[in-house]
C-alpha beads as a LAMMPS data file, in Angstrom:
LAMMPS data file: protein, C-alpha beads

103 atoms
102 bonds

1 atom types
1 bond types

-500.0 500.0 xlo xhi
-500.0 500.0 ylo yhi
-500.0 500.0 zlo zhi

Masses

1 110.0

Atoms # bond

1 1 1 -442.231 456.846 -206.233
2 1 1 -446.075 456.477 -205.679
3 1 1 -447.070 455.799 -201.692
4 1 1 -448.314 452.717 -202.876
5 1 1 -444.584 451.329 -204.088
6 1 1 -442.944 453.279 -201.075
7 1 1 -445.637 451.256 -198.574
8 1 1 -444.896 447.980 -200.521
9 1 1 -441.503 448.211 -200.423
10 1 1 -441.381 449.254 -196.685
11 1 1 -443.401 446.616 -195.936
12 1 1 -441.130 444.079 -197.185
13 1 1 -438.118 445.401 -195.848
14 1 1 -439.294 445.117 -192.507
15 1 1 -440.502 441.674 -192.900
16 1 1 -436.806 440.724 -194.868
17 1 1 -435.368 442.342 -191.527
18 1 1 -437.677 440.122 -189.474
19 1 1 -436.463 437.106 -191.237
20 1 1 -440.389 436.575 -192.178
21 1 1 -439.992 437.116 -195.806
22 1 1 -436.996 435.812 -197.641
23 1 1 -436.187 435.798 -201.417
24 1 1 -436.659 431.947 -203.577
25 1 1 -433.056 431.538 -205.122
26 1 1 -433.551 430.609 -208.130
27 1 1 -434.301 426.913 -209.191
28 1 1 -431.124 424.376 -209.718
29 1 1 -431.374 420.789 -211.444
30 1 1 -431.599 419.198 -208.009
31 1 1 -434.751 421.192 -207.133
32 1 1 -438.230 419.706 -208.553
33 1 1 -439.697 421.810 -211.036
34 1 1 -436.671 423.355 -212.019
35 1 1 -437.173 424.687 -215.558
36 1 1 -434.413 425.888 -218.184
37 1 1 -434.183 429.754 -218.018
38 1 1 -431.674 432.190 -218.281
39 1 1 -430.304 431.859 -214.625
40 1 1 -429.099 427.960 -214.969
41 1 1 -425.761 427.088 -216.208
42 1 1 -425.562 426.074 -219.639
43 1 1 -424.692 422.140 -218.796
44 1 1 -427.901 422.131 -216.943
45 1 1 -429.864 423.426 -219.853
46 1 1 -427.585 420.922 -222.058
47 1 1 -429.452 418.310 -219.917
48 1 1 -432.698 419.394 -220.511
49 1 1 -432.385 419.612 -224.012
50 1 1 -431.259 416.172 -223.817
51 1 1 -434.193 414.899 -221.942
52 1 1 -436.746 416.922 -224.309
53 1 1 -435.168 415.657 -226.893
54 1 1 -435.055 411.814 -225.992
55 1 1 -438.715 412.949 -224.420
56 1 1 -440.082 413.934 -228.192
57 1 1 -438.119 411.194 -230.066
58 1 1 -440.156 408.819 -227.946
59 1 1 -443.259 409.982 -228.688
60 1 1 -442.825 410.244 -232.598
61 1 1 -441.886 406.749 -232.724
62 1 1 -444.469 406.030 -230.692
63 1 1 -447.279 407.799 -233.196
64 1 1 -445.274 406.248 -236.373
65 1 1 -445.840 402.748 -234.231
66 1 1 -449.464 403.361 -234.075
67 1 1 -449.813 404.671 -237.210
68 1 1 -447.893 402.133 -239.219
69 1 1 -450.252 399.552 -237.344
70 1 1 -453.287 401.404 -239.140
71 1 1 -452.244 401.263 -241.837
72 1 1 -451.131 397.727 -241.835
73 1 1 -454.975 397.458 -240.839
74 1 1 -456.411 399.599 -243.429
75 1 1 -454.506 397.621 -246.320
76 1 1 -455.742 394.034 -245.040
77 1 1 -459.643 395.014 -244.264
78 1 1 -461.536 393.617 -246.726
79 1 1 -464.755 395.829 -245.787
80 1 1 -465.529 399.353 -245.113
81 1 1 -466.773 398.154 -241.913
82 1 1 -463.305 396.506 -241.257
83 1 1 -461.749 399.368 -242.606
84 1 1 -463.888 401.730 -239.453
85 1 1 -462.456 399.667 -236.974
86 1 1 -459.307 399.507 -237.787
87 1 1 -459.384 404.110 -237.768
88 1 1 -461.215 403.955 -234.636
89 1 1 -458.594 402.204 -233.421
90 1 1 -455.972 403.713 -234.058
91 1 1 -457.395 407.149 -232.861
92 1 1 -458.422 405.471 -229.926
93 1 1 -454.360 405.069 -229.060
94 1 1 -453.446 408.323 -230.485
95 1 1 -455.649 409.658 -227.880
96 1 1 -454.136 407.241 -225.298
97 1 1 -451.061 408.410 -226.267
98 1 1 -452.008 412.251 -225.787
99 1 1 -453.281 411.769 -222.249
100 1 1 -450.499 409.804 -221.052
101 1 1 -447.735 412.561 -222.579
102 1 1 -450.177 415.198 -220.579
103 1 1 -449.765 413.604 -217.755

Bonds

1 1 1 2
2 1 2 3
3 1 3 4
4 1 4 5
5 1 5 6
6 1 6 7
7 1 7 8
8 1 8 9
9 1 9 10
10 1 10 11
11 1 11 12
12 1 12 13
13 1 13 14
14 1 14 15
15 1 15 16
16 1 16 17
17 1 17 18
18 1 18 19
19 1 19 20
20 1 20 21
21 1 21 22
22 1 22 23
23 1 23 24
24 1 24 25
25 1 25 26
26 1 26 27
27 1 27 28
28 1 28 29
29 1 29 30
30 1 30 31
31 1 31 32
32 1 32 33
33 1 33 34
34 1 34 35
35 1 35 36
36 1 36 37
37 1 37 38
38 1 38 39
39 1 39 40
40 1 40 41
41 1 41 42
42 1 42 43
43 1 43 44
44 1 44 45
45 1 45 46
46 1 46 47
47 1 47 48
48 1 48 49
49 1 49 50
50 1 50 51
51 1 51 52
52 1 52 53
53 1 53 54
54 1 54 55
55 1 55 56
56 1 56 57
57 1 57 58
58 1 58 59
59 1 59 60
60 1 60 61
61 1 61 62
62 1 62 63
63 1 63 64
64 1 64 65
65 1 65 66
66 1 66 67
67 1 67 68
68 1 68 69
69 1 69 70
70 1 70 71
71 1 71 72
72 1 72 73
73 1 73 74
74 1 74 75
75 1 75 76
76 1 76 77
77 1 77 78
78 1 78 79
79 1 79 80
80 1 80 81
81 1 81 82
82 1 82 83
83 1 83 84
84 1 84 85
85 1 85 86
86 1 86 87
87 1 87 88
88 1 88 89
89 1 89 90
90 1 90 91
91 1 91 92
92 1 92 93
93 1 93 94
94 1 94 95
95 1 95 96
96 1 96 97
97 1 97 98
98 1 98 99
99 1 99 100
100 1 100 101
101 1 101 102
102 1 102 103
């Protein structure tokens, strides 16, 4: 071992000892933040899935919503102008859309 790793590992050995430094356990469901990984059960990461899954379902029918609107718009403008308003529009909630799923 290099002096460096023996120090480093001294060091925290003596502060474990102290009671100073203490290993995280890994996350659970019931902690916030908790992410799937290799250390959950596979229930837990059955839930997550779940949620992800309801969590994207949402937000393609969400986009089809606003698109379907568009296009709804696009079909009945009778001018280009109309026509501009009704894309700006719709990006305008696309990119409503974005920020809220980012938040």
């Amino acid at each position: 071992m290099t002096r460096f790793r023996t120090l480093a590992l001294a060091i925290v050995a003596s502060l474990s000892a102290a009671g100073i430094a203490q290993p995280l356990p890994p996350p659970t469901a019931a902690q916030p933040g908790a992410r799937p990984g290799p250390h959950l059960r596979d229930d837990i990461r059955e839930h997550y899935f779940e949620e992800r899954r309801e969590h994207v379902l949402r937000e393609i029918g969400q986009r089809l919503a606003i698109i379907t609107a568009a296009r709804s718009c696009v079909m009945a403008a009778a001018a280009i102008e109309a026509m501009r308003a009704c894309l700006q529009q719709e990006r305008a909630e696309l990119e409503a859309l974005r920020a809220e799923s980012t938040r």
